[in-house]
N, C-alpha and C positions, 0 to 999 in steps of 0.2 A: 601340361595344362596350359591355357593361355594366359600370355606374358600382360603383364599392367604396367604401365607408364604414366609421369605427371607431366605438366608443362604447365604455362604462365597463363593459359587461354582461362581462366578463371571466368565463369556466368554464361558459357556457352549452353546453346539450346542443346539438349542430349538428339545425338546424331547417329548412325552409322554409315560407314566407308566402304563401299566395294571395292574388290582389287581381283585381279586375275587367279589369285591364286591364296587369298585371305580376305577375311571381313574384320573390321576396326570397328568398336563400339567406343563414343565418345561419352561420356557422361558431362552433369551439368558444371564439373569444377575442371573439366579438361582431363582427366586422366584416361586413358584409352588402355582399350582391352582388347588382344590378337585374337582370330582364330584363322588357324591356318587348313587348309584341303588337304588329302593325300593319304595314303595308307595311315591305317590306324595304327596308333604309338603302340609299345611293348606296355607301357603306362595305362595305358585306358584297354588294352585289352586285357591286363591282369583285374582291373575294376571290374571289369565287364563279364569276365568270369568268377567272381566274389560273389556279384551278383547273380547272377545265375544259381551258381552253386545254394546259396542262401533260399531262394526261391523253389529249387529245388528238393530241397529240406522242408518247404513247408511256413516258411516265414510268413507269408504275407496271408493265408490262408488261418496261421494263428492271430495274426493281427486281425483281422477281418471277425472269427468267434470270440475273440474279445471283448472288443470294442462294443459287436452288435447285441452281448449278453445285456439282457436289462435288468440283471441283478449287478452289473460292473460297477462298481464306485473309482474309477478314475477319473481327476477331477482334470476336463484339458486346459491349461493355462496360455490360452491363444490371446493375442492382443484382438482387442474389438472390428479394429479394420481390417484387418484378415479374417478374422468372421465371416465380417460381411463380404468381403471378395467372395468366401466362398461359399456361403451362401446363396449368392446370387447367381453364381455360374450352376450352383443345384439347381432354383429356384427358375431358371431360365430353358431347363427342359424341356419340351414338349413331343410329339409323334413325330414332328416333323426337322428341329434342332434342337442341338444344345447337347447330345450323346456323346458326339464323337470330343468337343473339347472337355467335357467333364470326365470322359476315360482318359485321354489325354494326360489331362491335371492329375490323376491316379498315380499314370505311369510315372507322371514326375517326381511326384513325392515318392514312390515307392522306392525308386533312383535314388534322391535325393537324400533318402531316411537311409539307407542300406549302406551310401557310397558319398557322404559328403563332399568330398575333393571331386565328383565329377560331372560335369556340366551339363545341366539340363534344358542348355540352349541348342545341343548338340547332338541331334536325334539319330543322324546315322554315322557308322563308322564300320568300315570294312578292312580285313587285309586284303582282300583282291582288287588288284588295282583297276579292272574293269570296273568297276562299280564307284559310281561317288561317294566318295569319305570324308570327314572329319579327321583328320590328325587324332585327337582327343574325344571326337566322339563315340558315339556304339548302339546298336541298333535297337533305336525303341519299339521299330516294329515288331522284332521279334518277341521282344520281352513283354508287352502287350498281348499278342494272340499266342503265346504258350502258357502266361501266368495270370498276367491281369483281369485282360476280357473272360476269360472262361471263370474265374473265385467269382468275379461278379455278375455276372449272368446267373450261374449258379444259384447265387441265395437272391436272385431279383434284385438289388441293386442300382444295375446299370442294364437297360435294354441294346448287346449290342449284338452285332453277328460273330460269326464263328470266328470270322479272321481279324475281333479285334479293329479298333478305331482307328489304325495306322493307314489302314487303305483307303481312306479319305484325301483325295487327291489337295486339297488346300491343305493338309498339313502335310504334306509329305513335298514339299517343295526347297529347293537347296539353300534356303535360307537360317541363319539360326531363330531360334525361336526370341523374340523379344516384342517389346511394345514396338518397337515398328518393321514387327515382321508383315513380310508382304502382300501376301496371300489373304484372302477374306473369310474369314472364318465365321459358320454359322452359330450362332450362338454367344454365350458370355467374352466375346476378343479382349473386349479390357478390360474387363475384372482378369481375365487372365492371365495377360500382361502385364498388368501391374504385381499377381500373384509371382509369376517369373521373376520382377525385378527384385523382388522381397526375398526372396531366393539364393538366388545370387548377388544379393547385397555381400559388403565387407563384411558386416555385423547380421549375417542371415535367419529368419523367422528361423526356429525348429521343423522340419520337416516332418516328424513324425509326430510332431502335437497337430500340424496341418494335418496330415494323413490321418490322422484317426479321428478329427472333425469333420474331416470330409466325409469321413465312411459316415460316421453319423449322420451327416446331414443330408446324405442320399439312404440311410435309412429309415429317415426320420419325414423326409420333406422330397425323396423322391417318386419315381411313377407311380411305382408296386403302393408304396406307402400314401399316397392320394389318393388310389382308388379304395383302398383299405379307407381311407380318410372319411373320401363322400357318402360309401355305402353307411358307415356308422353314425353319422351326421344324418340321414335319409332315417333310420330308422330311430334316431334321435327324435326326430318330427313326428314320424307315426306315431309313437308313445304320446308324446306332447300331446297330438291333436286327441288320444282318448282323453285327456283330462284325468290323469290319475292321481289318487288324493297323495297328500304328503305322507303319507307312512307306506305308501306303496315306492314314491322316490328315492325315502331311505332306503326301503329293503332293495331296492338293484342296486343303491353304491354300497352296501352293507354288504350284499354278496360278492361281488366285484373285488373287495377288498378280502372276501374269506376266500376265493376263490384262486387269485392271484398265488404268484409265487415271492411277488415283490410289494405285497400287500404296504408294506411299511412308506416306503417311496409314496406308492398310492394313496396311501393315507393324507401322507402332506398335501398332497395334490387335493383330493376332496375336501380339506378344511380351510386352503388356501381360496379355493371354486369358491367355497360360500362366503367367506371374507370379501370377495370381489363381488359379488349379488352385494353386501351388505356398504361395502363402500358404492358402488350405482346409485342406493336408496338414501346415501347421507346419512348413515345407521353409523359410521365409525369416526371416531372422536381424533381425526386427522387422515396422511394417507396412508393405504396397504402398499409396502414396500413391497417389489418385485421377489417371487420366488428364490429363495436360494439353491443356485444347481443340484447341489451334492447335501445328503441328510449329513453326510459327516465332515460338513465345513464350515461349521456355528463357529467354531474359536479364529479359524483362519480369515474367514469374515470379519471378524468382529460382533456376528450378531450373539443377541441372547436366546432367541428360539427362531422355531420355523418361520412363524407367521408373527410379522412384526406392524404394528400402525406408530408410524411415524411423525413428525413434523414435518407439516405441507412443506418447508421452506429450509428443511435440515433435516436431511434421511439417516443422520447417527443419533440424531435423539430422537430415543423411543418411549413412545408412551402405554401400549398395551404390546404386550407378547403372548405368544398361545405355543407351545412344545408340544407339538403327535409324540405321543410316546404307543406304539403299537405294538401288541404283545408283550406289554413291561409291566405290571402291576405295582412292584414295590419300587418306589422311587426315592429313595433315603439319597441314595449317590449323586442321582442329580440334582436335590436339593442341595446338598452340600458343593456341589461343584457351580449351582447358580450363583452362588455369593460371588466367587471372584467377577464373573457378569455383570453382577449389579453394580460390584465398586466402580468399572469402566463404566457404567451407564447410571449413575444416582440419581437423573432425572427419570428414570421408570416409573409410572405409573399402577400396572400392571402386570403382575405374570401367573400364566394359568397351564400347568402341564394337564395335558388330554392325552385319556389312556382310551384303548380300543374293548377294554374288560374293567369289571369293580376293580380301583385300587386299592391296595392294602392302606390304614387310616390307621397303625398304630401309635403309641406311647412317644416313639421315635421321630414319627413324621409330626406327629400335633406337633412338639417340642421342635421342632426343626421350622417349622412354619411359622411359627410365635417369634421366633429365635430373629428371622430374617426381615417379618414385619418392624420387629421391634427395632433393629438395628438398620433399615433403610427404609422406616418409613410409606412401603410398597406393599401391596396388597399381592401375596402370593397363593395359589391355590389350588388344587388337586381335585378334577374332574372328568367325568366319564365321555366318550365322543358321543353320546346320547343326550347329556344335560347341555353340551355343548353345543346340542343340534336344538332342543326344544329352547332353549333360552333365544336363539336368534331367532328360529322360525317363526315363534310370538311377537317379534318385532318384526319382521316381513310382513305377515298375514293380516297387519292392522293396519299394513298398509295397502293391503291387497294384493302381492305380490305370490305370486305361484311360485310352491315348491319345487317347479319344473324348469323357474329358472337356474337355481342351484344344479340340476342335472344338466341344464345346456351348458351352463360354464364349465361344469367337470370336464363333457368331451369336447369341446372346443379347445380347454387345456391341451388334455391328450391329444386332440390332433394336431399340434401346432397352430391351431386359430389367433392365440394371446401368449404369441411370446415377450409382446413387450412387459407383460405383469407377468407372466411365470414361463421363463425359458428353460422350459424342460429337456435337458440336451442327453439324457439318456435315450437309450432306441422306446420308441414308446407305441410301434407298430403291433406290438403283439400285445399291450394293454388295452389297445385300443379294439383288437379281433375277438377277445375275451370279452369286451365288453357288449361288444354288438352280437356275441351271443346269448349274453344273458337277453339284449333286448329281444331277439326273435323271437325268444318264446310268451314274450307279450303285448305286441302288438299284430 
């Protein structure tokens, strides 16, 4: 692997060094980092067949139906600025760039994640000595148009050709990969870049928490998935422009939600949609805090339910809370489990679990609901997602507000339109095709 050295040169601009026969990376406190030319080590070709091996088994292919299941409940714990690096290197696709470094980025996590010790700056490595090598590197071309390019192509993904992103003559130049690699690359270069140095930091992001944000975020927010995006947005409008009353609105997310395989997921999303029409109108008695990613991360959170309206000025004190509970009728457990919630949060105002069916109202829950009033003070309560929906739509409609904005918000959620209020990082391409089914057959 390549060797690291310190010296005195402390505040130095980060640099690299050519040499005949090695390249020097200096970073900003001085310490430099080799890489040397030449046949590829015994070392990085036993990596380099790990890898394979693994890929060959199917690795990256179960990663891939994983990740893009939208019933997955894995929660990815990426720092925010890696998000958006990678984000942006998605979001910077087009017909014409932005392919070949988002396959790229693939290849490197998929390295990365499989084979931590080996350097992702270091894209070719050969044992023949005709061929330009890395010491320590190993051929991401190849690993590219045998494994990468084709899983992704495969489920739309990535639009790339046969042979894989490598044949892109700007990345395939004898330099290591880093922020001041040479070559001009079309598309996200520094977000890229900067993704590379987080990499190969001392203290390195996870690679496979990257890699499986990424796949997200090219199932979520890339080609396939924007044209999926616009078509259902288009007939979003048609619907609109017939003016359909409000109980025709409910019945498509009502179906939507019976139809769905993820209906519960969904559910949040539709009661959050209408929170955000109702915060627009000055309807909510502070702000609606941003979605929470994952339905099963209210305790890791810290929240008390799904859908929380906050303090404009302190988003841990909450004033009204609303819990989807979908397909759950008796809710003895969760009452009992809200108390600990309430003790962290004694400034609550409100809490209201919404069931997608009648809930059960016995003995147990009366007395459990008395119980918690009484000891904090807080108005707790058990309601149907129908009372839930006439209680606010009477407040909308006296303002004049079409039931129709409630359905824009829904699919603008699903299409990634408002991720800033609810960043839905599940794959949410196939809720979204579900959905622009039900609308064809009424408009």
């Amino acid at each position: 692997m390549a060797d690291s050295t310190s010296n005195a040169n402390d505040g130095v601009e980060p640099h690299v060094r050519y040499y005949a026969d090695r390249v020097v990376f200096v970073d900003e406190d001085g310490t430099t980092t080799e890489y040397r030319e030449g046949k590829q080590s015994e070392a990085a070709r036993e990596r380099y067949n790990r890898i394979k091996d693994d890929l060959e088994d199917g690795w990256f292919e179960d990663v891939l139906d994983r990740v893009t299941d939208p019933g997955t409940e894995n929660e990815i714990a990426l720092d925010g600025e890696i998000r958006t690096l990678i984000d942006e290197i998605v979001e910077s696709i087009t017909s014409e760039r932005g392919r070949a470094i988002a396959g790229l980025t693939v290849t490197q996590l998929v390295i990365k994640s499989l084979e931590p010790a080996q350097s992702i700056r270091l894209h070719k490595g050969s044992r023949n000595s005709a061929h330009f090598s890395w010491r320590e590197g190993l051929s991401m071309r190849t690993i590219d148009s045998n494994y990468v390019a084709p899983a992704l192509r495969d489920r739309d993904l990535l639009r790339v050709n046969a042979d894989g992103v490598m044949m892109t003559r700007s990345l395939a130049e004898n330099y290591p990969y880093s922020k001041q690699y040479k070559a001009n690359i079309r598309g996200a270069q520094r977000q890229w870049g900067d993704l590379v140095e987080a990499l190969e930091d001392d203290d390195p992001v996870d690679a496979l928490e990257a890699l499986e944000y990424m796949i997200v975020s090219l199932s979520n927010r890339g080609e396939r998935a924007e044209e999926v995006y616009e078509d259902a947005l288009e007939l979003v409008d048609r619907f609109v422009a017939g003016e359909p009353s409000p109980e025709t609105v409910k019945q498509v997310i009502d179906i939507h939600l019976a139809q769905s395989q993820h209906g519960a997921r969904i559910y949040e999303v539709a009661m959050h949609a209408l929170a955000q029409v109702l915060e627009d109108e000055g309807l909510l008695d502070g702000r609606l805090k941003p979605l929470t990613q994952m339905r099963s991360a209210d305790k890791k959170h810290g929240n008390i339910a799904d859908i929380e309206v906050v303090d404009p000025d302190d988003e841990f004190r909450v004033r009204e809370a609303y819990d989807a509970k979908y397909g759950k009728a008796y809710l003895l457990n969760e009452l009992q489990e809200i108390r600990g919630k309430l003790e962290a949060h004694p400034e609550t105002e409100s809490v209201a679990f919404v069931t997608s069916s009648e809930p059960v109202r016995d003995d147990a829950i009366e007395d459990r609901l008395a119980a918690l009033e009484s000891e904090f003070g807080v108005t707790v309560s058990v309601t149907t997602f129908d009372e839930f929906w006439r209680r606010w739509w009477s407040a909308l409609d006296d303002r004049g507000v079409a039931a129709t904005d409630w359905l824009e918000a829904y699919a603008e959620t699903l299409c990634q339109r408002r991720r800033d209020r609810a960043p839905v990082n599940e794959p949410t391409r196939e809720w979204v095709e579900e959905l622009a089914s039900i609308l064809e057959d009424r408009v």
